[in-house]
mmCIF file of the N, C-alpha and C atoms, coordinates in Angstrom:
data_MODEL
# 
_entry.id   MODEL 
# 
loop_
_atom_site.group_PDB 
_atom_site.id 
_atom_site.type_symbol 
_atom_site.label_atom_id 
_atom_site.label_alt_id 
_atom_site.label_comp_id 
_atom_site.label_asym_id 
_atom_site.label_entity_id 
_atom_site.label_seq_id 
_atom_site.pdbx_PDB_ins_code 
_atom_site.Cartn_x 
_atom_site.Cartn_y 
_atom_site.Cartn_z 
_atom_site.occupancy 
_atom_site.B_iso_or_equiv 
_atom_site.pdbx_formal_charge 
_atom_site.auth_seq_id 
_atom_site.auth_comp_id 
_atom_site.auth_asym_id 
_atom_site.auth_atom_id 
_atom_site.pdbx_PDB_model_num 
ATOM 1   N N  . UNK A 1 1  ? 0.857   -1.173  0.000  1.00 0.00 ? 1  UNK A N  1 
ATOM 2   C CA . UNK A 1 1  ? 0.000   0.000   0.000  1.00 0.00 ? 1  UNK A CA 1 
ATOM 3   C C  . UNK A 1 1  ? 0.894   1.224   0.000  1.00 0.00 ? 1  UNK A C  1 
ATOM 4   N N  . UNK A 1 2  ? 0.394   1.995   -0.928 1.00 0.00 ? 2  UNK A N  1 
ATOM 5   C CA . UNK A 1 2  ? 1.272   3.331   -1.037 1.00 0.00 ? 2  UNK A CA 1 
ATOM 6   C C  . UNK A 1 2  ? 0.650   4.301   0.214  1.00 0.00 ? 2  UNK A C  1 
ATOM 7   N N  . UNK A 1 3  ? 1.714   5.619   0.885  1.00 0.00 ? 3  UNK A N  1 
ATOM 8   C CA . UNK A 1 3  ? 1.360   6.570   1.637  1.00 0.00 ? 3  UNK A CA 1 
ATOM 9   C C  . UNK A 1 3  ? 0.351   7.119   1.287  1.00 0.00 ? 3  UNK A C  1 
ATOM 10  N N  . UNK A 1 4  ? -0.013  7.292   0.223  1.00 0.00 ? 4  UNK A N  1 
ATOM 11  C CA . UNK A 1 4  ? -1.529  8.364   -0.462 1.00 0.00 ? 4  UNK A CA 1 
ATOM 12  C C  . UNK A 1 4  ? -2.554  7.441   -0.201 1.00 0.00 ? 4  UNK A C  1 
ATOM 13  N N  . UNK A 1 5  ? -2.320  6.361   -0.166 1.00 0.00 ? 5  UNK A N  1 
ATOM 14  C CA . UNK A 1 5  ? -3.414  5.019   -0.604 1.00 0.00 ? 5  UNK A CA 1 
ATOM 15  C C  . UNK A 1 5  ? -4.399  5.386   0.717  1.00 0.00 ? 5  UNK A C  1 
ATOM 16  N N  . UNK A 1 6  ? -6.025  5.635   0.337  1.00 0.00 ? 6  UNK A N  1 
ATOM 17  C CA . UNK A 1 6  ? -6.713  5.738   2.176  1.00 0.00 ? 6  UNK A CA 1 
ATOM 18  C C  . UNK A 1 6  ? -6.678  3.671   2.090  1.00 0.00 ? 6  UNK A C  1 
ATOM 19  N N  . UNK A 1 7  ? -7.127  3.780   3.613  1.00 0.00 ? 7  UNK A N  1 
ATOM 20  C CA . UNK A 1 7  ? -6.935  2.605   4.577  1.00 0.00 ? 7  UNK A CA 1 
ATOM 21  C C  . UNK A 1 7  ? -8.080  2.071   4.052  1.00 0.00 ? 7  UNK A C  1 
ATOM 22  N N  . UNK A 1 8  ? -9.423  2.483   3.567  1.00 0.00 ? 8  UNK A N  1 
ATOM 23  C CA . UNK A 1 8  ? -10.316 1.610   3.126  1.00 0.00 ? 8  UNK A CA 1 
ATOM 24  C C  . UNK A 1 8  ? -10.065 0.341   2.417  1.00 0.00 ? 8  UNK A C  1 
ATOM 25  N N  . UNK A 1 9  ? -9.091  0.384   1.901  1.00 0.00 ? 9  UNK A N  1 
ATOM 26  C CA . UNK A 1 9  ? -8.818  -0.644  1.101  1.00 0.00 ? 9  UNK A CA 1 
ATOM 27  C C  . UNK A 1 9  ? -8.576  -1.929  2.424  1.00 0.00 ? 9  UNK A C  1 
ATOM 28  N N  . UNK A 1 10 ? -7.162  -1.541  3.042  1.00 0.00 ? 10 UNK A N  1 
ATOM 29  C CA . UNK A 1 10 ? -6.936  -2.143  3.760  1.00 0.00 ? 10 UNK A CA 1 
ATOM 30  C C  . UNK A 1 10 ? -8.032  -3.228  4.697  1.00 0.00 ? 10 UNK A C  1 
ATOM 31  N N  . UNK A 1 11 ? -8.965  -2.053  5.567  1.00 0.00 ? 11 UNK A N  1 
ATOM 32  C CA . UNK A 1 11 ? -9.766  -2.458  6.451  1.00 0.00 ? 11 UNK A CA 1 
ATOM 33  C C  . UNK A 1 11 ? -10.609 -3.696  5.367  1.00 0.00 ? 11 UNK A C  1 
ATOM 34  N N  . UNK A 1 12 ? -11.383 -3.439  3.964  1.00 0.00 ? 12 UNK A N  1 
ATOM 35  C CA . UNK A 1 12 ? -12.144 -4.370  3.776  1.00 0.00 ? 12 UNK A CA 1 
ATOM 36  C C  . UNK A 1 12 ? -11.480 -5.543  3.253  1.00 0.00 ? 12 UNK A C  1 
ATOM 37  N N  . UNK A 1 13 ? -10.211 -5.376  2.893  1.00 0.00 ? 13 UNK A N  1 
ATOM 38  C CA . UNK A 1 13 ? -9.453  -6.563  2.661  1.00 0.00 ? 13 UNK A CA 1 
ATOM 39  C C  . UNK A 1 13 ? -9.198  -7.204  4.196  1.00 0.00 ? 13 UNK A C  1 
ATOM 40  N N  . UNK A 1 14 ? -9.368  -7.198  5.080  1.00 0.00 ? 14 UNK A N  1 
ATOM 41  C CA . UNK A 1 14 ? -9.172  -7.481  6.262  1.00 0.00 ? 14 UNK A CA 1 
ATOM 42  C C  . UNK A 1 14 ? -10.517 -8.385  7.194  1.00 0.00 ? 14 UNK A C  1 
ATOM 43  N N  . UNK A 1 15 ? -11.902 -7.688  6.727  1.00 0.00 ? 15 UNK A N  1 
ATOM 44  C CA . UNK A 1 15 ? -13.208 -8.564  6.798  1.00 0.00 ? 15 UNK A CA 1 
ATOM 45  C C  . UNK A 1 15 ? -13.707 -9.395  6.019  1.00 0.00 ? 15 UNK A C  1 
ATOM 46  N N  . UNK A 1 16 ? -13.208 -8.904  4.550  1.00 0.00 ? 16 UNK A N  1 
ATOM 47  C CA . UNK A 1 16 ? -12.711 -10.144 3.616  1.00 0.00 ? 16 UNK A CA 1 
ATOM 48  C C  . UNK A 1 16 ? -12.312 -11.336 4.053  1.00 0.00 ? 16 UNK A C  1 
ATOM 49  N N  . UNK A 1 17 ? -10.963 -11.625 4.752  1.00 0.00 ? 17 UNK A N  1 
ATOM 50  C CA . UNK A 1 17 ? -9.828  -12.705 5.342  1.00 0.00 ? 17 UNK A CA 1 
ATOM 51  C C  . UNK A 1 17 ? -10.216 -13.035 6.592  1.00 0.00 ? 17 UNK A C  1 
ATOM 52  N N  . UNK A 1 18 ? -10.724 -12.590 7.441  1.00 0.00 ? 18 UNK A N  1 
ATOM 53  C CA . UNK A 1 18 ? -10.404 -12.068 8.866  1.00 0.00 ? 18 UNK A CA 1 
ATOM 54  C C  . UNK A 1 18 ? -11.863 -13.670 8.967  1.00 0.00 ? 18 UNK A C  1 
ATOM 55  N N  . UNK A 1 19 ? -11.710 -14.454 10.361 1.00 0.00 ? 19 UNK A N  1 
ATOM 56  C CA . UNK A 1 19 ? -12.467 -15.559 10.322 1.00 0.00 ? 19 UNK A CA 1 
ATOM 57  C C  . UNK A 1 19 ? -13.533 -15.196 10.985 1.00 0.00 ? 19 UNK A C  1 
ATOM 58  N N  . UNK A 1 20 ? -14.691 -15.394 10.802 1.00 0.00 ? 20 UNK A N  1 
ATOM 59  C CA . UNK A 1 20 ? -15.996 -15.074 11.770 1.00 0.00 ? 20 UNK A CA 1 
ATOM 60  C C  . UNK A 1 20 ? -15.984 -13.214 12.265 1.00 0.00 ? 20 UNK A C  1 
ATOM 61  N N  . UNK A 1 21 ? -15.297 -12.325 11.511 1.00 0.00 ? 21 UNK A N  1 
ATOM 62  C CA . UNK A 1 21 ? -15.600 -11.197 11.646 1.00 0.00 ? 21 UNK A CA 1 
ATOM 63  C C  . UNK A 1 21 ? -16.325 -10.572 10.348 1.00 0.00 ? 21 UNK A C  1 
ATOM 64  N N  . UNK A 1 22 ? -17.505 -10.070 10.821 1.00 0.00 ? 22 UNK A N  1 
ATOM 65  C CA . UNK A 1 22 ? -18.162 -9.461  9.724  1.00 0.00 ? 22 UNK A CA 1 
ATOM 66  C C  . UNK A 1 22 ? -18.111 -7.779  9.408  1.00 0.00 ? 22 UNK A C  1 
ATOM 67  N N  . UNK A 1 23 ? -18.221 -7.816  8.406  1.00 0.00 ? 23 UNK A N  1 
ATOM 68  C CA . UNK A 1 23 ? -17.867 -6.089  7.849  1.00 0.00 ? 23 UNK A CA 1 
ATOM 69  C C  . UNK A 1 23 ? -18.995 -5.124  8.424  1.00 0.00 ? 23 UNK A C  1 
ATOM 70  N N  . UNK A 1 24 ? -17.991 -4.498  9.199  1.00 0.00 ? 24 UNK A N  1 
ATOM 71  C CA . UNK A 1 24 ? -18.729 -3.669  9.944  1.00 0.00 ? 24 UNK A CA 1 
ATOM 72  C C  . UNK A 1 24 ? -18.869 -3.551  11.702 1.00 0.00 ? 24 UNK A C  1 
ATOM 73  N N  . UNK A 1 25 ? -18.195 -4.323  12.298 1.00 0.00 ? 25 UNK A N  1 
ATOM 74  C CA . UNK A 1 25 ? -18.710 -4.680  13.440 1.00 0.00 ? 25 UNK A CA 1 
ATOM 75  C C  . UNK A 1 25 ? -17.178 -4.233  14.648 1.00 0.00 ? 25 UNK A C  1 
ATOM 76  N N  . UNK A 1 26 ? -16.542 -3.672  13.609 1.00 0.00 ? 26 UNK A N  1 
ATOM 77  C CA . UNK A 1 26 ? -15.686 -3.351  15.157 1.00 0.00 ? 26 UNK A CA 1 
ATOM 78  C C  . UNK A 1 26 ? -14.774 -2.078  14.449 1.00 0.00 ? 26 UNK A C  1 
ATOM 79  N N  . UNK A 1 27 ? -13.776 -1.711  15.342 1.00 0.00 ? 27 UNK A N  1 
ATOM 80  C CA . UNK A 1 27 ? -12.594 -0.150  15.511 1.00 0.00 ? 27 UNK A CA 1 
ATOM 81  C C  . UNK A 1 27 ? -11.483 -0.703  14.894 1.00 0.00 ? 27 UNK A C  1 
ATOM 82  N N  . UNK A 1 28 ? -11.008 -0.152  13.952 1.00 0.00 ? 28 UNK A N  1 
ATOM 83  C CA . UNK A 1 28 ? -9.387  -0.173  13.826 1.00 0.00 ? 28 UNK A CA 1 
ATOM 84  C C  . UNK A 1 28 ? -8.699  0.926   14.274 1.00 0.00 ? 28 UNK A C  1 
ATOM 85  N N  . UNK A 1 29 ? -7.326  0.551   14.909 1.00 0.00 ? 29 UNK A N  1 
ATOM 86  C CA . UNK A 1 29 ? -6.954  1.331   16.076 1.00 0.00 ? 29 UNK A CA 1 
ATOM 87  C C  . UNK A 1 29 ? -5.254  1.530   15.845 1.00 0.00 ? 29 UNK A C  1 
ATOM 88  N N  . UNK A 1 30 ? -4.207  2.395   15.867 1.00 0.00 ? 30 UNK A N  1 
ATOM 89  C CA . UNK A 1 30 ? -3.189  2.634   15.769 1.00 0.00 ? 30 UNK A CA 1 
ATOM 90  C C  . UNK A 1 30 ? -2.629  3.703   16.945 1.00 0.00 ? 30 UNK A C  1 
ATOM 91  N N  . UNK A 1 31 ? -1.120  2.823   17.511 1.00 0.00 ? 31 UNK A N  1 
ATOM 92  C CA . UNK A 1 31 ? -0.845  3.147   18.717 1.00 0.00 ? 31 UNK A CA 1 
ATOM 93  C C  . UNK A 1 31 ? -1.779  3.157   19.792 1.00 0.00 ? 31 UNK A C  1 
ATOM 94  N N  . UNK A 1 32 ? -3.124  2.505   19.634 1.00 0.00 ? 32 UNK A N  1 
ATOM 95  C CA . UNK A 1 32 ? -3.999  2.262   21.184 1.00 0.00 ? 32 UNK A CA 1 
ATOM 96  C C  . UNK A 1 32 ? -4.782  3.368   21.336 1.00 0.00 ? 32 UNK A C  1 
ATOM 97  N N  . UNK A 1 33 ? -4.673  4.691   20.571 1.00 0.00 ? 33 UNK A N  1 
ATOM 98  C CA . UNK A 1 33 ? -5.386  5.632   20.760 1.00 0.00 ? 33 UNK A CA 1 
ATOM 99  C C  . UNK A 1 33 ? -6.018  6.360   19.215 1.00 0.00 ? 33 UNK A C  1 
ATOM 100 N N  . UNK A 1 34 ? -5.454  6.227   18.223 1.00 0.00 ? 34 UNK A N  1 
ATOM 101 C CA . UNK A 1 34 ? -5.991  6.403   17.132 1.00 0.00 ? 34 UNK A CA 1 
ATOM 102 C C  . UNK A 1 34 ? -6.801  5.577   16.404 1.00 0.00 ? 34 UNK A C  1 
ATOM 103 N N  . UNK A 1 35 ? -8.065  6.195   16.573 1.00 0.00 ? 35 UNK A N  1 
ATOM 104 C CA . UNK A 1 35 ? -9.140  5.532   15.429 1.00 0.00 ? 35 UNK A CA 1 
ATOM 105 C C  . UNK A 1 35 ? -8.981  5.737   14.206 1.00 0.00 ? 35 UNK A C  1 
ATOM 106 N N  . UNK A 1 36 ? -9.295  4.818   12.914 1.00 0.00 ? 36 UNK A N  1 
ATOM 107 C CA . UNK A 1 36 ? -8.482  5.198   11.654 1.00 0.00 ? 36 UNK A CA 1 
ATOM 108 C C  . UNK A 1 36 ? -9.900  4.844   11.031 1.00 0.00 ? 36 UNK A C  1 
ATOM 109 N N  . UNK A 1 37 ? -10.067 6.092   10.076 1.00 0.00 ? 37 UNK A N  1 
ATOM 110 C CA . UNK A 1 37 ? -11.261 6.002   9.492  1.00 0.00 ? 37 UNK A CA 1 
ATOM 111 C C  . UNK A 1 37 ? -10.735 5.396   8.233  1.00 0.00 ? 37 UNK A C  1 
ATOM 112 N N  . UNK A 1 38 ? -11.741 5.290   6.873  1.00 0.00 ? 38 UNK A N  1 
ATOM 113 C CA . UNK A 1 38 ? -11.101 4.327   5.639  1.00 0.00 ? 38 UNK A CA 1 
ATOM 114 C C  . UNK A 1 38 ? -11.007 6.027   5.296  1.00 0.00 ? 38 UNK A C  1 
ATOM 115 N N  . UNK A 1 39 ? -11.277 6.738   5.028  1.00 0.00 ? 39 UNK A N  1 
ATOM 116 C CA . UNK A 1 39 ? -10.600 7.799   4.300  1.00 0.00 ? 39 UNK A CA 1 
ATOM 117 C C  . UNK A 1 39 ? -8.875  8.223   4.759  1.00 0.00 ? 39 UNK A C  1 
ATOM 118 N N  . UNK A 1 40 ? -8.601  7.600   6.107  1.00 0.00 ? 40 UNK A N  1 
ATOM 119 C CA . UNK A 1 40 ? -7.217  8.605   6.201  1.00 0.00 ? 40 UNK A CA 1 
ATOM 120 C C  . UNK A 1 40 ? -6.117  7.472   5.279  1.00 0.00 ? 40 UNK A C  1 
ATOM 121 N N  . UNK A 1 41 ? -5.228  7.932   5.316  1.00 0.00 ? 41 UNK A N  1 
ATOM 122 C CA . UNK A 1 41 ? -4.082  7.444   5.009  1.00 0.00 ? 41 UNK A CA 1 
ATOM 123 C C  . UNK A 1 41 ? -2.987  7.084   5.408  1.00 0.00 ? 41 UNK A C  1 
ATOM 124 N N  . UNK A 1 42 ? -1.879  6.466   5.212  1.00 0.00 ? 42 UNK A N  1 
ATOM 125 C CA . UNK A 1 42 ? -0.857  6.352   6.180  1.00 0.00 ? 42 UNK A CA 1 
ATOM 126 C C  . UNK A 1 42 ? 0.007   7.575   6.415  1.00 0.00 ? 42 UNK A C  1 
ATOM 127 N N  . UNK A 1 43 ? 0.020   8.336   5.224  1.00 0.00 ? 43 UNK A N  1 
ATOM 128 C CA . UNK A 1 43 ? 0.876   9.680   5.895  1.00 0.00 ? 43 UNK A CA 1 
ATOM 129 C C  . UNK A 1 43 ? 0.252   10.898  6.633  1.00 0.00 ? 43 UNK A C  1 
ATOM 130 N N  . UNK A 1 44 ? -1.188  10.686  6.329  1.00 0.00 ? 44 UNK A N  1 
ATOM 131 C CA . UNK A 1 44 ? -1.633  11.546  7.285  1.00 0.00 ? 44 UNK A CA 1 
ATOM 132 C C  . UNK A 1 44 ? -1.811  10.850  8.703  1.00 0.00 ? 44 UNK A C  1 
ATOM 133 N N  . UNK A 1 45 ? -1.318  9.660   8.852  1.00 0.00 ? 45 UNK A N  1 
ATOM 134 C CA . UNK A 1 45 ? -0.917  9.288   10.656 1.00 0.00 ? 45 UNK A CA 1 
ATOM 135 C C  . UNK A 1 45 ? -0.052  9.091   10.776 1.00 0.00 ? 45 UNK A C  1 
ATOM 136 N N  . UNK A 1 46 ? 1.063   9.341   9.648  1.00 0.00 ? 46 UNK A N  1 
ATOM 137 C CA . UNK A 1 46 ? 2.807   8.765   10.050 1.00 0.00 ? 46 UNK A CA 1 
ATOM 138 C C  . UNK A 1 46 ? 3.229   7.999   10.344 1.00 0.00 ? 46 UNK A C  1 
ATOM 139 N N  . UNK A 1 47 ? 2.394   6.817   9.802  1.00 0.00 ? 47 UNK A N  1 
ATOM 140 C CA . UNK A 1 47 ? 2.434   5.274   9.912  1.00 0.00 ? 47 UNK A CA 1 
ATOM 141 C C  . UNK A 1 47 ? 3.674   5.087   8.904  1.00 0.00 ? 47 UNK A C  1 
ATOM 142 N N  . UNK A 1 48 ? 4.710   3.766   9.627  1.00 0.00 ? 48 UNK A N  1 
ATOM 143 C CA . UNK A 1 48 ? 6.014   3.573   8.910  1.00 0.00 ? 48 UNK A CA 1 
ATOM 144 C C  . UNK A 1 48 ? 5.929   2.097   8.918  1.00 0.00 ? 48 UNK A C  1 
ATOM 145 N N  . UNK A 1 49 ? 6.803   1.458   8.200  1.00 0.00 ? 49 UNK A N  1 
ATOM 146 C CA . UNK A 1 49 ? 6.679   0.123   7.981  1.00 0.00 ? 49 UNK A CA 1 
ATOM 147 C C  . UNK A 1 49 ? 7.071   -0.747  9.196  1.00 0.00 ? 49 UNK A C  1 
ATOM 148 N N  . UNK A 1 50 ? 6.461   -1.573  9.362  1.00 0.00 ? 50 UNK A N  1 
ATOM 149 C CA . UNK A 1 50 ? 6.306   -1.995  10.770 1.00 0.00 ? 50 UNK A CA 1 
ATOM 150 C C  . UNK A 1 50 ? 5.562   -1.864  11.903 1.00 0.00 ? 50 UNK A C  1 
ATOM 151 N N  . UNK A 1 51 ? 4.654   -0.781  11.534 1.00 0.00 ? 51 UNK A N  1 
ATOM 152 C CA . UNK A 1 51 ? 3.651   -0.029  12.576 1.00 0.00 ? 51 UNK A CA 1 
ATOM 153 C C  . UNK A 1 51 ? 2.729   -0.994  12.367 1.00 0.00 ? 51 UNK A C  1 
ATOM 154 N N  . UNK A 1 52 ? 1.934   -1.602  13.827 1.00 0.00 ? 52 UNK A N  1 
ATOM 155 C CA . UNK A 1 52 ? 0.443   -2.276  13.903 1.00 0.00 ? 52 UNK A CA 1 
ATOM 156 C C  . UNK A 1 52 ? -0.287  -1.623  14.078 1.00 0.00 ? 52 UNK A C  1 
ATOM 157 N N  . UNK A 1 53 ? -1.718  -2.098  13.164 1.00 0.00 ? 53 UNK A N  1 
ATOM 158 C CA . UNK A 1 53 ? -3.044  -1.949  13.202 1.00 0.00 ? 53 UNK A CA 1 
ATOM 159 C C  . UNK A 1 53 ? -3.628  -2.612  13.950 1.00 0.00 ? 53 UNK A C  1 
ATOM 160 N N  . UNK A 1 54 ? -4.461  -2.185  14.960 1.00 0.00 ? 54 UNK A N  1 
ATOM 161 C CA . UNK A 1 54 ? -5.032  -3.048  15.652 1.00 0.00 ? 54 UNK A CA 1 
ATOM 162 C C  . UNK A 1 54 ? -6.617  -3.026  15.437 1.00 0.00 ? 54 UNK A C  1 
ATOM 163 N N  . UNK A 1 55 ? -7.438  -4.361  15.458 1.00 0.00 ? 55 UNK A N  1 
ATOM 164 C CA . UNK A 1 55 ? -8.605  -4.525  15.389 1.00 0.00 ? 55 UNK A CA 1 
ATOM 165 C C  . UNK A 1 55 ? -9.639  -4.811  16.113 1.00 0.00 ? 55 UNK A C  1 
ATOM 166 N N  . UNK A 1 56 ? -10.517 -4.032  16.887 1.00 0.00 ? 56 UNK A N  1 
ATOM 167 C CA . UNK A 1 56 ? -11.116 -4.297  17.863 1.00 0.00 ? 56 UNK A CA 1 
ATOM 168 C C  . UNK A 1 56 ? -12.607 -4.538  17.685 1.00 0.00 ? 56 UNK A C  1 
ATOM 169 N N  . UNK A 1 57 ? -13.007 -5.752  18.018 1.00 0.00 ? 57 UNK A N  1 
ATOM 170 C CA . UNK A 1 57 ? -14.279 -6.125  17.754 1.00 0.00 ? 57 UNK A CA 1 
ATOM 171 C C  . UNK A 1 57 ? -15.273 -5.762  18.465 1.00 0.00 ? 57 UNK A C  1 
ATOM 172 N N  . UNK A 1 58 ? -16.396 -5.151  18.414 1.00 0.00 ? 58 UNK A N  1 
ATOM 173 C CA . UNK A 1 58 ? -17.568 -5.316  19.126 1.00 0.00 ? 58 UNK A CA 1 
ATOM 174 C C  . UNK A 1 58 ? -18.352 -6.029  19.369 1.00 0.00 ? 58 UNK A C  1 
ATOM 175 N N  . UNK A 1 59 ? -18.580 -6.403  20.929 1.00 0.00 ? 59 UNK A N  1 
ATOM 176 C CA . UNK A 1 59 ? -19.749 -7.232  20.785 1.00 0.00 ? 59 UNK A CA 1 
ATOM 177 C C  . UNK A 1 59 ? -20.655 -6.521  21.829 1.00 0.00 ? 59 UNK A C  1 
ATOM 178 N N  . UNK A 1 60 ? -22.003 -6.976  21.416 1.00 0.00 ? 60 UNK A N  1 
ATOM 179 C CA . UNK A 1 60 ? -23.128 -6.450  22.540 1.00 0.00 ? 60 UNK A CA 1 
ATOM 180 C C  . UNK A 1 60 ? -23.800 -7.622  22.990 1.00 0.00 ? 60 UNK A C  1 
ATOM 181 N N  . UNK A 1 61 ? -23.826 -7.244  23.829 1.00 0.00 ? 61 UNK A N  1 
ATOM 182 C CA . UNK A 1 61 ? -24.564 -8.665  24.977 1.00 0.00 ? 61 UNK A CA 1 
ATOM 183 C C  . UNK A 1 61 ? -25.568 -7.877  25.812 1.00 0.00 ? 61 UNK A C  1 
ATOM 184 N N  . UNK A 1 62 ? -26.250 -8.766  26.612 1.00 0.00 ? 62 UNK A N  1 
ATOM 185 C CA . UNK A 1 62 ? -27.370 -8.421  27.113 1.00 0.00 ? 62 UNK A CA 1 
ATOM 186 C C  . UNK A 1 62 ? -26.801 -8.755  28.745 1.00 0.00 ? 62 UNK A C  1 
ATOM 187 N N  . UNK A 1 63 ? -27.138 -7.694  29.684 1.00 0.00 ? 63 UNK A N  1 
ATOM 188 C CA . UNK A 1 63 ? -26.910 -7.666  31.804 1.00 0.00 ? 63 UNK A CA 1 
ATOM 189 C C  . UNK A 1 63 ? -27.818 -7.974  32.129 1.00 0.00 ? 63 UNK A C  1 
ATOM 190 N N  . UNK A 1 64 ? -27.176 -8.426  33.196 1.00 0.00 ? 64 UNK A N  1 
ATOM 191 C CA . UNK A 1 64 ? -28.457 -9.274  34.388 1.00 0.00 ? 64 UNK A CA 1 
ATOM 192 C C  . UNK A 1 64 ? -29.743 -7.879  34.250 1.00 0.00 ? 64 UNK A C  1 
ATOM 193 N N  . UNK A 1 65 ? -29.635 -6.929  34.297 1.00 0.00 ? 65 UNK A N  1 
ATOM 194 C CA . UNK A 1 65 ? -30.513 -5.908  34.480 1.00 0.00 ? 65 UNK A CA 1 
ATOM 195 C C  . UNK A 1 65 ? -31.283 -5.607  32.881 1.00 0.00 ? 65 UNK A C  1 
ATOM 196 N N  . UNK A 1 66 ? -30.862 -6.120  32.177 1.00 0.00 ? 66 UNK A N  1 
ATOM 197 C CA . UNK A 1 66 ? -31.930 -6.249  30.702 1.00 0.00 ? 66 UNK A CA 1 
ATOM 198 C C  . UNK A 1 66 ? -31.053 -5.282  29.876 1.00 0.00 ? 66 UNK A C  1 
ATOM 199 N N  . UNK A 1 67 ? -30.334 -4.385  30.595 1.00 0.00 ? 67 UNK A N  1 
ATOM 200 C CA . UNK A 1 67 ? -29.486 -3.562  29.682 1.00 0.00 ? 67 UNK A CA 1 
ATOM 201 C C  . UNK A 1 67 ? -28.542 -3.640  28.736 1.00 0.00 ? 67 UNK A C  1 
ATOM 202 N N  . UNK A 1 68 ? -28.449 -3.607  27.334 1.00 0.00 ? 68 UNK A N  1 
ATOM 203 C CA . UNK A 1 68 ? -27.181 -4.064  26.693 1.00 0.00 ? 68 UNK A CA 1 
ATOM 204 C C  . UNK A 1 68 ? -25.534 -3.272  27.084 1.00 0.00 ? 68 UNK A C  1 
ATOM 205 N N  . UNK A 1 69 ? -24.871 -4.136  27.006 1.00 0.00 ? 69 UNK A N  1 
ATOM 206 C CA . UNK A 1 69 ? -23.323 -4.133  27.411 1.00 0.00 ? 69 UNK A CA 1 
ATOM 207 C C  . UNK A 1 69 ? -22.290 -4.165  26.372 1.00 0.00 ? 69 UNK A C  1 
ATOM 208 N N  . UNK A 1 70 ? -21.559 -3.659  26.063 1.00 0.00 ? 70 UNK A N  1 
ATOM 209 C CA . UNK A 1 70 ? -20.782 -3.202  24.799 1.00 0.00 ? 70 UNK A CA 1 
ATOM 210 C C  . UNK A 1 70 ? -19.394 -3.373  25.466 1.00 0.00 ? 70 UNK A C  1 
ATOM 211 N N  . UNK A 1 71 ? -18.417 -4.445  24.791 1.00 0.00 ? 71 UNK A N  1 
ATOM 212 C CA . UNK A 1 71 ? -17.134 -4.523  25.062 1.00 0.00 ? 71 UNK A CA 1 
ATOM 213 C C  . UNK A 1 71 ? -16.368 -4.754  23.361 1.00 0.00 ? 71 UNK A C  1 
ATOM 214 N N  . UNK A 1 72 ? -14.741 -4.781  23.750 1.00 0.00 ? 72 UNK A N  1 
ATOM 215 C CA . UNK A 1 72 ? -14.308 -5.495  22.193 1.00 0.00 ? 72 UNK A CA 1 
ATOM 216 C C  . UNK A 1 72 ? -13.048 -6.119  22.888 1.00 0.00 ? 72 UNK A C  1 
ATOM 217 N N  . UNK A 1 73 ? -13.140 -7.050  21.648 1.00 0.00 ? 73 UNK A N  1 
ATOM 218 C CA . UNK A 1 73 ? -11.915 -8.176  22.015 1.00 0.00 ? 73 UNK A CA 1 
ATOM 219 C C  . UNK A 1 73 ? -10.612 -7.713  20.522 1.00 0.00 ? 73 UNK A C  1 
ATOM 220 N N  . UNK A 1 74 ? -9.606  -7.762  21.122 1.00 0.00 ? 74 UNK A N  1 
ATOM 221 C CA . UNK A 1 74 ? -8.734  -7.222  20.487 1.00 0.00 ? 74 UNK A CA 1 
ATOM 222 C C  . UNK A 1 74 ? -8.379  -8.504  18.918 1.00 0.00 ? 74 UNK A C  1 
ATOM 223 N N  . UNK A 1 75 ? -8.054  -7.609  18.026 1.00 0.00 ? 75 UNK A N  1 
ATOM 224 C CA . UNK A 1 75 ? -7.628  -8.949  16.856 1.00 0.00 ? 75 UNK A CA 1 
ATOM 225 C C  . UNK A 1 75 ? -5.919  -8.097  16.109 1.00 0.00 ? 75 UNK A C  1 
ATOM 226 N N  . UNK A 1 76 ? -4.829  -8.505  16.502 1.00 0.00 ? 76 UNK A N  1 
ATOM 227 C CA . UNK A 1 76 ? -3.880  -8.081  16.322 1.00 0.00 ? 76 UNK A CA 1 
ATOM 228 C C  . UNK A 1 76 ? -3.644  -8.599  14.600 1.00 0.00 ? 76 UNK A C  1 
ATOM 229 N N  . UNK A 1 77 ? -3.442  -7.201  13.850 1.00 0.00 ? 77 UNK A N  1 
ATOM 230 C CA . UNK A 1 77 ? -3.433  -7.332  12.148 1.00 0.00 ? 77 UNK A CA 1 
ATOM 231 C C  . UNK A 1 77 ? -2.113  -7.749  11.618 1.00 0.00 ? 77 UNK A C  1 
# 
């Protein structure tokens, strides 16, 4: 992937491959605090070769109290 290239590509090639994750359902994440939308790119986050993407899944579940509960389980790219 070139620096200009946005990440969209990336991310759906990734729910494409990725086992029992469906498109749409979780955060991609760089350095633990950056959310990466499919429009940015790698040079507009100064991503260098070797840098991880991280993939965080959502799931919603249902509490003893009827309320839904929202966590994610990490999927290292």
């Amino acid at each position: 992937m070139g620096m200009g290239d946005q990440l969209q590509a990336l991310m759906d090639a990734y729910y494409r491959k990725a086992p029992g994750v469906t498109y749409g359902t979780g955060t991609f994440m760089f350095d633990g605090s950056v959310r990466l939308r499919g429009r940015n790119t790698p040079a507009e986050l100064d991503l260098n070769d070797g840098d991880e993407i991280e993939f965080f899944e959502t799931q919603v579940g249902g509490a003893r109290d009827g309320r839904p509960c929202t966590w994610s389980r990490r999927h290292a790219m």
